[in-house]
C-alpha positions as CSV (number, residue, x, y, z in Angstrom):
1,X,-0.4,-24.4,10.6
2,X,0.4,-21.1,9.1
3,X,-2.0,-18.0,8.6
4,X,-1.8,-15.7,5.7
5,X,-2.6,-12.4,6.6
6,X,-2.6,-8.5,6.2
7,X,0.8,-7.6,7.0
8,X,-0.2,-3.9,6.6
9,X,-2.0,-1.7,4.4
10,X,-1.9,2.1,3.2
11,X,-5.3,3.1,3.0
12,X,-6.6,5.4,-0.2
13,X,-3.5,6.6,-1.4
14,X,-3.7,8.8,-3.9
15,X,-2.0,8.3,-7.5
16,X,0.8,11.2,-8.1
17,X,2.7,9.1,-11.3
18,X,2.0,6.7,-14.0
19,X,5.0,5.7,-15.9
20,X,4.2,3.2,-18.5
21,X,8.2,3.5,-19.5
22,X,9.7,2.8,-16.1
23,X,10.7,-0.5,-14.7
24,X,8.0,-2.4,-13.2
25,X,7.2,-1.8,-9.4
26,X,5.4,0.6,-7.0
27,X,7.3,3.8,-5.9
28,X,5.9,4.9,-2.1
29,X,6.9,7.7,-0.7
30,X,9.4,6.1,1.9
31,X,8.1,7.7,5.3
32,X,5.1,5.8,4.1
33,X,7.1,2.5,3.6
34,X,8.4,3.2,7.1
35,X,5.7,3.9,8.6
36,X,3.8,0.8,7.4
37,X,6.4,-1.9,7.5
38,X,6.6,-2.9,3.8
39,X,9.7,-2.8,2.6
40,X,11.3,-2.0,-0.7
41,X,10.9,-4.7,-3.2
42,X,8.3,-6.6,-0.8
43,X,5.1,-8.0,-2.9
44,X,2.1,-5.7,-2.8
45,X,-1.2,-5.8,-4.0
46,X,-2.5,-2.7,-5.2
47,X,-6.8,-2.1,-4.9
48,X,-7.8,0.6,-7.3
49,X,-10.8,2.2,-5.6
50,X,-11.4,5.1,-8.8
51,X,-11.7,2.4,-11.2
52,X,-11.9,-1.2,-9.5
53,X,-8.5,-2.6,-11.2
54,X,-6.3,-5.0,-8.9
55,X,-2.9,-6.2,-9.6
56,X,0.0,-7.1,-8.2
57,X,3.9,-5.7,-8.3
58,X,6.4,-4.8,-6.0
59,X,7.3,-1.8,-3.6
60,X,10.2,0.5,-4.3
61,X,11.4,3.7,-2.1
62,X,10.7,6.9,-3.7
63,X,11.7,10.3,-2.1
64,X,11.2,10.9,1.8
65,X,8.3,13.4,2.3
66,X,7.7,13.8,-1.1
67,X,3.9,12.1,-1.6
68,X,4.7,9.8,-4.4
69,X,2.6,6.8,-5.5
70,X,3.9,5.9,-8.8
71,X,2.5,3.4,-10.6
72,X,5.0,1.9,-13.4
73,X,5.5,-0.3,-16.3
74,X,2.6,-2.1,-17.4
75,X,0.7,-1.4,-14.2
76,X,0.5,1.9,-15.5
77,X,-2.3,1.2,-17.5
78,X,-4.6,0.1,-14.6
79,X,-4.1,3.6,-12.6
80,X,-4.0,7.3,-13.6
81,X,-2.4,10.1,-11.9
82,X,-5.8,11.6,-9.1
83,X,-6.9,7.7,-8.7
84,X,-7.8,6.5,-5.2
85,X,-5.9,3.1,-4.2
86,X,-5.3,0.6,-1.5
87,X,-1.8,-1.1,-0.9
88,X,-1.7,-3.7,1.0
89,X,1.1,-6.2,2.0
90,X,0.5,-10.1,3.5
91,X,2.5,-12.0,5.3
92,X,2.5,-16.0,6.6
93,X,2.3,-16.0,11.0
94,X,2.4,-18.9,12.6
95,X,0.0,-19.7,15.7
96,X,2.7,-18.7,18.3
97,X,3.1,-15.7,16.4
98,X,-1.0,-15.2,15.7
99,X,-1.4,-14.5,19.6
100,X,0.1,-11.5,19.3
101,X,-0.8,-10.4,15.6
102,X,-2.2,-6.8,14.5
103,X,-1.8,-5.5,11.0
104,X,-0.3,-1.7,10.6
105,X,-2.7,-0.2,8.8
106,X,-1.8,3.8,7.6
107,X,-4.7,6.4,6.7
108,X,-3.6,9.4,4.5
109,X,-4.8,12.9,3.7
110,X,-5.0,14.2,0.3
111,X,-1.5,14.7,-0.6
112,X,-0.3,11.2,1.2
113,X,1.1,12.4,4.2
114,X,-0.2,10.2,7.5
115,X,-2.9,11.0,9.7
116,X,-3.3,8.4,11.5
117,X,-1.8,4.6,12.1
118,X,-4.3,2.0,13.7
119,X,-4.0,-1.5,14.3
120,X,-7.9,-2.3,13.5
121,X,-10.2,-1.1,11.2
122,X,-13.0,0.8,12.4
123,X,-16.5,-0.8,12.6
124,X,-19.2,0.7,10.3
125,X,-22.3,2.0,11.9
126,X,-25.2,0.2,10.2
């Protein structure tokens, strides 16, 4: 039996680009890429927290240190330039491989550079 599961996840990114004339994908800042384990042209799903779009596209490397989330081609249209999102990457783990399973999950400040890198999400205080 297999287990699909968060690979890893970039936690409220913020928009920097929408190109609706660009080639379909995702450009991520590539320390970010790095840093989180998705690799270029790796499926992500994209969570838009501003405005509640999802979709789906692919990742490609943009400039090292630079910030950029760039949303392009038709994805465009679900995310402007400011807008909050979630990118997040799954992956199929077998049992042998669940045992030692832990997603890499990256939280951002404003401008996209890392503050911190967990393996768990914190629990919410009720």
């Amino acid at each position: 039996m297999h287990n699909h599961m968060l690979k890893a996840k970039l936690h409220r990114v913020r928009v920097t680009h929408a190109e609706l004339h660009y080639e379909g994908s995702c450009a991520i800042d590539s320390v970010l890429l790095e840093a989180s384990g998705i690799r270029e042209y790796e499926q992500i799903h994209i969570y838009n927290v501003t405005n509640g779009e999802r979709f789906v596209t692919y990742a490609i490397c943009a400039e090292p240190g630079s910030g950029v989330i760039s949303i392009n081609g038709a994805a465009a249209h679900k995310a402007n330039p400011g807008d909050i999102i979630i990118i997040a990457a799954f992956a199929m783990y077998d049992q042998k491989e669940m045992a030692s399973y832990q997603p890499t999950l990256i939280y951002v400040d404003e401008k996209n550079r890392i503050v911190r890198k967990s393996n768990q999400i914190p629990v919410q205080a009720a």
